[in-house]
C-alpha angles and dihedrals in degrees: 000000000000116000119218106258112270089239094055111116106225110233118250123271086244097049097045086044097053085046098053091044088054089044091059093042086061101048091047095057086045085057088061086153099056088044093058101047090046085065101030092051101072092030091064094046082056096058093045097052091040106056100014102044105014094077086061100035091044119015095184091066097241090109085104092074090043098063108026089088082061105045080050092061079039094059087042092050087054096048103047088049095066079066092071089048093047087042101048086048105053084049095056101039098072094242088105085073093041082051086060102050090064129074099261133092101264094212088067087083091071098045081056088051088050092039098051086040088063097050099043088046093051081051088053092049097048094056092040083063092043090050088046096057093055091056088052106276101156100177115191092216120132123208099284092043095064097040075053079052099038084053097055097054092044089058085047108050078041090060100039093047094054087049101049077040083057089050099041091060090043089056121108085209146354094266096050094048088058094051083048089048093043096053085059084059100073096060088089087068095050092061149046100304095094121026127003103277080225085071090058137082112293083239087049098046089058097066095031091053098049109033115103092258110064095058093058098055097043088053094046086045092049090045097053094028115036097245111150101266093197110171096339097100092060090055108040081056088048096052088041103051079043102061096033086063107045096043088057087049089048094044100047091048100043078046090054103055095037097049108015132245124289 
């Protein structure tokens, strides 16, 4: 393999970084198709558990606010797993060793996918609330309450991505990749998004209760809504911090051995 040559000035942390960030951007908005379904998908969820099944889970009408906060972590969910497929690919494509002959930090390429993963999933959420006050989501939250929010779902997508990210360099290929990253998927049913977990089997409350999802939306549902949030908070900061660091430990480690160190 051809070596970059020794005078080559390696390009700054900053500068590969940006480069990377704007690469991805690009590749997602070329993948118009993924981009949509990442967004149509739970808004049409939406839709469905809010005019199918919200006359019989809540006959007052107010079943809308219940489950926006977790058609949010949802949205988020979709749109980090298209991370898994763009990583797997990169690493099976052969670009990763052309990324290594040149004078930049090759790893570079997976902090742009999470990066640009970030940006294209807080779009997306953007457009699934607006989507949800038009169908009749009235939150109570004031000004602080929804940066707390916004912060939450930020810590989230950021530990999901670099999970999905994690998956996407242990795949032997893009499609599986995506069948890894879909399993992780169902994790929003078996919690709190849809129904109260109290409403469920006792077998069944226990993972619901104490899986990573069901904190975060609790504490994204107390925060917009006013629902008492408890020790959730602490939790859904705990998982996330959690996840956040063990996925960049497994990435960079599952990076190293696939692609070699720079």
């Amino acid at each position: 393999m051809i070596s970059p040559h020794p005078s080559a000035k390696t390009a700054s942390f900053a500068t590969t970084n940006a480069v990377f960030i704007g690469r991805s951007i690009r590749l997602s908005l070329r993948n118009v198709e993924a981009l949509i379904m990442a967004i149509a998908l739970p808004i049409m969820l939406m839709l469905l558990f809010t005019y199918v099944f919200g006359g019989a889970l809540d006959p007052g009408g107010n079943y809308v606010n219940y489950v926006v906060p977790g058609i949010i972590l949802l949205c988020a969910g979709f749109g980090s797993s298209i991370t898994a497929v763009d990583v797997a690919q990169d690493m099976t494509n052969g670009i990763i060793d052309r990324f290594r002959t040149m004078p930049i930090r090759s790893i570079s390429v997976i902090t742009g996918h999470v990066a640009a993963s970030l940006v294209r999933n807080l779009i997306a959420t953007a457009v699934v609330i607006s989507v949800a006050f038009l169908v009749g989501f009235r939150p109570s939250a004031n000004f602080p309450e929804w940066l707390m929010a916004f912060g939450v779902i930020v810590l989230f997508i950021l530990a999901f991505t670099w999970l999905y990210a994690a998956i996407g360099l242990v795949a032997s290929s893009p499609s599986a990749a995506s069948a890894y990253g879909f399993a992780l998927l169902f994790l929003p049913y078996l919690s709190s998004a849809f129904v109260p977990t109290d409403t469920m089997p006792d077998w069944l409350q226990g993972i619901a209760n104490r899986q990573p999802i069901t904190p975060v939306i609790e504490t994204i549902r107390g925060l917009l809504t006013g629902t008492p949030i408890r020790e959730n908070a602490w939790w859904a900061a705990g998982w996330c911090a959690f996840i956040l660091l063990a996925s960049v430990v497994w990435a960079m480690r599952a990076f190293s051995r696939k692609a070699g160190r720079r």
